[in-house]
C-alpha positions in Angstrom: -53.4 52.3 -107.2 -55.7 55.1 -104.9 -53.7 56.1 -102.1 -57.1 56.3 -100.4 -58.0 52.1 -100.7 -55.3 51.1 -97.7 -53.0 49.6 -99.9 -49.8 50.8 -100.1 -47.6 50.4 -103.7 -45.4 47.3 -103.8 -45.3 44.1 -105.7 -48.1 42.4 -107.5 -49.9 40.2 -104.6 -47.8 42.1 -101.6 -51.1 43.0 -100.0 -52.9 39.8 -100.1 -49.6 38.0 -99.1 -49.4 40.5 -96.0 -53.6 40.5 -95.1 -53.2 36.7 -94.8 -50.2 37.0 -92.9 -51.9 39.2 -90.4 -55.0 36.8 -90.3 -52.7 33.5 -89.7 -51.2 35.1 -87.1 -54.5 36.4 -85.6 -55.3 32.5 -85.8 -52.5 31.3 -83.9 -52.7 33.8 -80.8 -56.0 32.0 -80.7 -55.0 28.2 -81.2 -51.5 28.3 -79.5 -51.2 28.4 -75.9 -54.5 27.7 -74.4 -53.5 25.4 -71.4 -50.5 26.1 -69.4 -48.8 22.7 -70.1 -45.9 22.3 -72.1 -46.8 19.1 -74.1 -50.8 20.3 -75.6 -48.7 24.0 -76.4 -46.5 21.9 -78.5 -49.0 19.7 -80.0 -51.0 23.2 -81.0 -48.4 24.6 -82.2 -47.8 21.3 -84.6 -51.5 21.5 -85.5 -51.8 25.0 -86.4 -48.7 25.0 -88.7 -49.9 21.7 -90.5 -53.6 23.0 -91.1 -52.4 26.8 -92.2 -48.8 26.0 -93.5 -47.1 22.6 -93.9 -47.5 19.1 -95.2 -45.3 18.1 -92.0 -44.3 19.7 -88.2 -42.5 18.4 -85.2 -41.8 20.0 -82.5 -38.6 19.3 -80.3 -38.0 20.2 -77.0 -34.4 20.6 -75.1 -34.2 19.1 -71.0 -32.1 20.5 -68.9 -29.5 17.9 -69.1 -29.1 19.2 -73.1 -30.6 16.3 -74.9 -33.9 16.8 -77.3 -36.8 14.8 -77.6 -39.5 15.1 -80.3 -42.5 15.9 -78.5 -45.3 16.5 -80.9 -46.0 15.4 -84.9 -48.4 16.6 -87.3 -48.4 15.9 -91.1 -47.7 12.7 -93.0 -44.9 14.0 -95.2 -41.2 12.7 -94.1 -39.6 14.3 -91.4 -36.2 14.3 -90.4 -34.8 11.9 -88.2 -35.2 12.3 -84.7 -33.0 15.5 -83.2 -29.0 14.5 -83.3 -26.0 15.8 -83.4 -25.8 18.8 -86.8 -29.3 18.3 -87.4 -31.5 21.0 -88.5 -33.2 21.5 -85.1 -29.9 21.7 -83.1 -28.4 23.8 -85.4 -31.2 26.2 -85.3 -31.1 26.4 -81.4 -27.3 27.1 -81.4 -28.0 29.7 -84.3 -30.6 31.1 -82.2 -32.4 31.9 -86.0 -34.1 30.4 -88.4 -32.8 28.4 -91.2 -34.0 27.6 -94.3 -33.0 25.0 -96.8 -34.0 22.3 -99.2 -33.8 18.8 -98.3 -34.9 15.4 -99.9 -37.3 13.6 -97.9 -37.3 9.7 -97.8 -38.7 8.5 -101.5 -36.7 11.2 -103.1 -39.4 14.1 -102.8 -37.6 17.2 -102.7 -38.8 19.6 -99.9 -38.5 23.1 -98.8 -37.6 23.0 -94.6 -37.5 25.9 -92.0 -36.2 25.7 -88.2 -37.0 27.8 -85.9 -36.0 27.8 -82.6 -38.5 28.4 -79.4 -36.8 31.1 -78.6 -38.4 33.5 -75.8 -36.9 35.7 -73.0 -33.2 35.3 -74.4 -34.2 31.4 -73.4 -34.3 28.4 -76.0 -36.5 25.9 -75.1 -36.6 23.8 -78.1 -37.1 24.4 -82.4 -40.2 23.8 -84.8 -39.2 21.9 -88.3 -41.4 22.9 -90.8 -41.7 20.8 -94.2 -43.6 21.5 -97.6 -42.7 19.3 -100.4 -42.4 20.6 -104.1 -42.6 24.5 -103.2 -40.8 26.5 -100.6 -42.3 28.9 -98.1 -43.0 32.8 -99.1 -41.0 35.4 -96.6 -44.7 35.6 -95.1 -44.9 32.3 -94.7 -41.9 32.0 -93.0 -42.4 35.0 -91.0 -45.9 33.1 -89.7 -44.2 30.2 -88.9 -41.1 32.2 -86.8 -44.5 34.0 -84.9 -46.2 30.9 -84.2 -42.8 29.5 -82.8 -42.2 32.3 -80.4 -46.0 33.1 -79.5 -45.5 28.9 -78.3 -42.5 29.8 -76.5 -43.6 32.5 -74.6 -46.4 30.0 -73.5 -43.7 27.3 -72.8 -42.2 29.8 -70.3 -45.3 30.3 -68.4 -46.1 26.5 -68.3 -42.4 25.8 -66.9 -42.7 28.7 -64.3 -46.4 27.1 -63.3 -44.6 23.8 -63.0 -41.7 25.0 -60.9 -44.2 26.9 -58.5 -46.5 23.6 -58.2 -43.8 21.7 -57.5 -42.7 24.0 -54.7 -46.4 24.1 -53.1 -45.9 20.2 -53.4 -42.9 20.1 -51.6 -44.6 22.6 -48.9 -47.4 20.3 -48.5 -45.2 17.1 -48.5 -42.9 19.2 -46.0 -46.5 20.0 -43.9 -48.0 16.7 -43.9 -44.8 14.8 -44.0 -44.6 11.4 -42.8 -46.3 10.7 -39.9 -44.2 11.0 -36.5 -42.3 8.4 -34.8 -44.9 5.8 -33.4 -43.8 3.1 -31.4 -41.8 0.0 -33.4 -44.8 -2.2 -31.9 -46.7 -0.5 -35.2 -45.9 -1.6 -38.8 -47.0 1.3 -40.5 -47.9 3.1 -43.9 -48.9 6.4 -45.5 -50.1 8.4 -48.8 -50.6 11.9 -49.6 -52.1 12.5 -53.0 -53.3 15.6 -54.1 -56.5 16.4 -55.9 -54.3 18.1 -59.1 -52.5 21.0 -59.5 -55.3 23.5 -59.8 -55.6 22.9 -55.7 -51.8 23.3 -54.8 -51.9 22.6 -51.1 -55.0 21.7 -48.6 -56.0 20.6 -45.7 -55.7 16.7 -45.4 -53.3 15.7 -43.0 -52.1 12.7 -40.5 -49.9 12.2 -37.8 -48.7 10.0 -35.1 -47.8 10.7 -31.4 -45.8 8.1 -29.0 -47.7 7.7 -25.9 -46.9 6.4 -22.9 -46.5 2.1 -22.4 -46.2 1.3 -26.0 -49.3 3.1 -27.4 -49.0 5.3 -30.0 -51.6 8.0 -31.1 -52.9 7.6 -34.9 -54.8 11.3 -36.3 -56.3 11.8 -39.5 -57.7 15.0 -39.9 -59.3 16.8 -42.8 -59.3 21.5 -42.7 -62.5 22.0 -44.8 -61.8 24.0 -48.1 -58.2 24.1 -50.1 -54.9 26.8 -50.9 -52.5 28.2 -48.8 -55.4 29.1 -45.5 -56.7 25.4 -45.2 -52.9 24.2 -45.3 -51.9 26.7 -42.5 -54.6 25.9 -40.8 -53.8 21.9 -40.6 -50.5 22.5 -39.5 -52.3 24.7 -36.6 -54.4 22.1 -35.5 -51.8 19.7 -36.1 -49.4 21.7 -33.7 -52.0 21.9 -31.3 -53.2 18.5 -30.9 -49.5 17.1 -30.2 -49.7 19.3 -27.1 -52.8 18.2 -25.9 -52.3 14.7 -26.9 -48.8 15.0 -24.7 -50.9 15.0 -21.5 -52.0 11.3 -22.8 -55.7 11.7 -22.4 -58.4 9.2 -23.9 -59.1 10.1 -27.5 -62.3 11.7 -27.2 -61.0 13.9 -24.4 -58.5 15.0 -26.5 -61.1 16.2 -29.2 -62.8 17.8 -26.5 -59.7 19.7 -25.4 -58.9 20.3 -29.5 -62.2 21.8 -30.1 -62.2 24.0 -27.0 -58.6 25.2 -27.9 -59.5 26.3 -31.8 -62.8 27.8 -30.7 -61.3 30.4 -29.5 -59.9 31.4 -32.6 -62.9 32.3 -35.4 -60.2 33.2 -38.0 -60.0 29.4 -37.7 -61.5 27.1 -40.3 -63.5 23.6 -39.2 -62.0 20.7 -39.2 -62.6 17.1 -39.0 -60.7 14.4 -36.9 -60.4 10.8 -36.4 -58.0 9.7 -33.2 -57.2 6.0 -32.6 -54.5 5.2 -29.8 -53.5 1.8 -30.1 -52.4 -0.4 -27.6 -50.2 -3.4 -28.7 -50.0 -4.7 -25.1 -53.3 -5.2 -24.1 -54.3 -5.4 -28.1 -56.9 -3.0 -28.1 -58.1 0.1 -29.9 -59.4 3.6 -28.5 -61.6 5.6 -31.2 -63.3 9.1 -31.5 -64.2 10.9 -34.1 -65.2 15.1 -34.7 -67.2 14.8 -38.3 -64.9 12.0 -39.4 -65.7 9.2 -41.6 -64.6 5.3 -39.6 -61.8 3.8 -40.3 -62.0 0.5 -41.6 -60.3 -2.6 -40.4 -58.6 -5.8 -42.7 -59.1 -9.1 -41.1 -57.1 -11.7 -41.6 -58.9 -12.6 -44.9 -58.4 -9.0 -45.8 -62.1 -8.6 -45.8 -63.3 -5.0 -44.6 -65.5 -4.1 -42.0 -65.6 -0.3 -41.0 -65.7 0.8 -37.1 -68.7 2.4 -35.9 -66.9 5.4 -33.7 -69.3 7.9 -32.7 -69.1 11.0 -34.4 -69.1 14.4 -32.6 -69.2 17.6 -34.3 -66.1 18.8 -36.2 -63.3 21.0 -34.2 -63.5 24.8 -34.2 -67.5 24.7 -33.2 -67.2 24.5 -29.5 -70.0 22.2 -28.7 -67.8 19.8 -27.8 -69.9 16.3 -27.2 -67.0 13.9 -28.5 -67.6 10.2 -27.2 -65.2 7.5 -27.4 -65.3 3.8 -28.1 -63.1 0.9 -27.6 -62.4 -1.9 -29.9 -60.0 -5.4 -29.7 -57.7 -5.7 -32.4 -55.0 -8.2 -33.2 -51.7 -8.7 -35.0 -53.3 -9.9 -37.6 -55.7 -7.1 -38.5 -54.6 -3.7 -40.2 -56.6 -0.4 -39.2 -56.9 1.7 -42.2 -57.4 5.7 -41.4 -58.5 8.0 -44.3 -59.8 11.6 -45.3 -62.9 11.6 -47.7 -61.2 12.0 -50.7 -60.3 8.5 -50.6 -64.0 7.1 -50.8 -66.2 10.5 -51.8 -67.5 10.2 -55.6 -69.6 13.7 -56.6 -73.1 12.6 -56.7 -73.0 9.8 -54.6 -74.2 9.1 -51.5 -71.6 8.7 -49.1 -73.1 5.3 -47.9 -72.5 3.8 -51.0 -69.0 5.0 -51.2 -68.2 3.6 -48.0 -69.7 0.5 -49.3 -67.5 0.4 -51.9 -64.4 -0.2 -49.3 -65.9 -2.3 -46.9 -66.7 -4.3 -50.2 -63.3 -4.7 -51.4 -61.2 -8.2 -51.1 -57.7 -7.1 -51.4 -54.6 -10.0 -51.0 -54.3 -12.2 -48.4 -51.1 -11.9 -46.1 -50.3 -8.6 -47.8 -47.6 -6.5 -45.6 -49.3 -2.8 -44.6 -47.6 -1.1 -47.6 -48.7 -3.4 -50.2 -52.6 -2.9 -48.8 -52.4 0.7 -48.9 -51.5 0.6 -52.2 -54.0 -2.0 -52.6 -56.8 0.2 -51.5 -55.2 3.2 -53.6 -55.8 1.8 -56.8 -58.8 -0.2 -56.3 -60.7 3.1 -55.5 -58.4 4.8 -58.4 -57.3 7.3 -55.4 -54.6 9.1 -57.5 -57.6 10.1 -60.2 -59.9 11.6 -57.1 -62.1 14.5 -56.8 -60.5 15.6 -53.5 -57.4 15.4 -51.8 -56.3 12.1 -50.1 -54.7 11.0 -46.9 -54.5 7.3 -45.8 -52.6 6.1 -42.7 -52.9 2.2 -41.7 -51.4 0.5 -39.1 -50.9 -2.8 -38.1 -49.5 -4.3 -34.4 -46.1 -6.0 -35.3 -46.5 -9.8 -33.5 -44.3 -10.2 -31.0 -41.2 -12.3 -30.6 -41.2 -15.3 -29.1 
């Protein structure tokens, strides 16, 4: 063999065995690992093995309490049983290396098995079982299937450090809208939070409540325009700043006014929209005013919808002010909802049909506040929504006799 054609001298077939070694593992940097998300890694790591490889894959992955669950198939062929005690998986993971063996698959076909563990950053996530019946894997092979398991891993990593940072902007954004504040016990009331996904990890929908004085409590829905970690420090700016101008107990559209004036004077700040209602068990009446909000609606008795026509003022940070207020009766047996536009929006659509979707729904009859909101939630398949969510309702508790 020339010393000038690339190949190097070695056994009959070495270079063809190594050339499609290189190209299977060109392959799988392509396949493997193209969402951050631990379960479609797996299930492309399963695929690419079966189609290049094996007549069978599973992939197995270890929780943090210890125990393994098979996460992804691919192949017809007969796998081993499910991840126990000595089995080839575990014994893999404790090895920390692959093993290789023959095995006989249910039927009596003999088969040629490799584990390898999902082994990455001195951390084992999980193993890879490999089967081909009747012939065993080359050193290549097995080499391309040892690749394939770590390239996953590496991805596996990533995906679990994504998760643990999503869940800590969750728990930011739970912690910043929290549950509303402490209204009066005249109010039976409910709550929901549900963000968007986790490509938006925190925003700018939020509500709160403020105890006023006489019984009446202050109920705020607001909504900072855009989404990340600026919109959410924004909300809890204007939320911070509305319980201090809602202390002084002024009418709802005053306190927009004095909002608006406040924030203006701050352009760093982004716009906002607001909807106030201050309810008033005693005298069983509603105060409204809205800065670029969507109404609320209201469930009658019949749990029929009607939405409130409130008014609606520009939205806070413009300084133009011009917030007007309007007054509404509402009884024990009616339940204000309050929500951000996530809850109705649908991309495409124009907004008076969405709103005509809710004042079009019939949800049960005699349903206590909680079991509406959730009501509403899933009848506008809220948790599946192109924007972040926030729902407050409220309903006057009846008094006793």
């Amino acid at each position: 063999m020339s010393e000038h054609d690339g190949r190097s001298a070695g056994p009959p077939g070495e270079y063809e065995a190594l050339l499609a070694r290189l190209r299977r593992m060109e392959a799988a940097a392509e396949q493997i690992g193209t969402r951050l998300d631990e379960t479609t890694t797996c299930e492309e790591l399963a695929g690419f093995l079966f189609r290049t490889l094996c007549d069978a894959v599973a992939v197995e992955l270890r929780a943090d309490d210890g125990s393994l669950s098979r996460v992804a198939v691919a192949g017809a062929a007969g796998l081993p049983a499910a991840p126990a005690d000595g089995s080839p998986s575990v014994r893999a993971m404790d090895g920390g290396h692959p093993l290789s063996e023959w095995v006989v698959l249910s039927g009596g076909t003999p088969a040629h098995l490799v584990s390898v563990p999902l082994l990455a950053r001195d951390r084992v996530y999980g193993a890879v079982l490999a089967v081909r019946t009747r012939r065993g894997f080359s050193d290549h092979e097995t080499a391309t299937i040892h690749f394939a398991a770590r390239l996953a891993a590496v991805h596996l990593g990533h995906a679990r450090e994504l998760a643990a940072t999503e869940d800590t902007a969750m728990n930011l954004q739970r912690a910043l809208v929290s549950e509303p504040g402490r209204p009066h016990p005249n109010l039976e009331m409910a709550s929901r939070y549900l963000p968007v996904g986790s490509g938006a990890l925190v925003g700018g929908d939020w509500f709160e409540t403020v105890r006023l004085h006489f019984g009446r409590t202050l109920l705020v829905v607001g909504d900072v325009m855009g989404h990340g970690l600026d919109a959410a420090v924004d909300m809890n700016a204007y939320r911070s700043t509305l319980r201090d101008v809602a202390s002084t107990d002024l009418a709802p559209h005053r306190v927009l006014r004095q909002l608006d004036a406040l924030v203006a004077e701050d352009p760093a700040r982004r716009p906002a929209t607001c909807l106030l209602v201050r309810m008033d068990p005693t005298r069983g009446v509603a105060d409204f005013a809205s800065a670029g909000h969507l109404p609320p609606a209201i469930f009658g008795a019949d749990s029929s919808a009607a939405l409130v026509d409130v008014p609606v003022g520009p939205p806070l940070g413009t300084g133009v002010g011009g917030y007007e207020g309007v007054t509404r009766a509402i009884t024990t047996e009616e339940t204000l909802l309050m929500f951000t536009d996530g809850l109705v929006e649908r991309r495409g659509e124009d907004i008076d049909v969405s709103l005509a979707r809710l004042a079009g729904l019939r949800l049960p009859v005699g349903a206590a506040v909680e079991e509406l909101v959730d009501a509403v939630v899933d009848a506008l398949d809220a948790r599946h929504a192109e924007d972040d969510v926030a729902v407050l309702a409220a309903r006057i508790r009846p008094r006793r006799p």
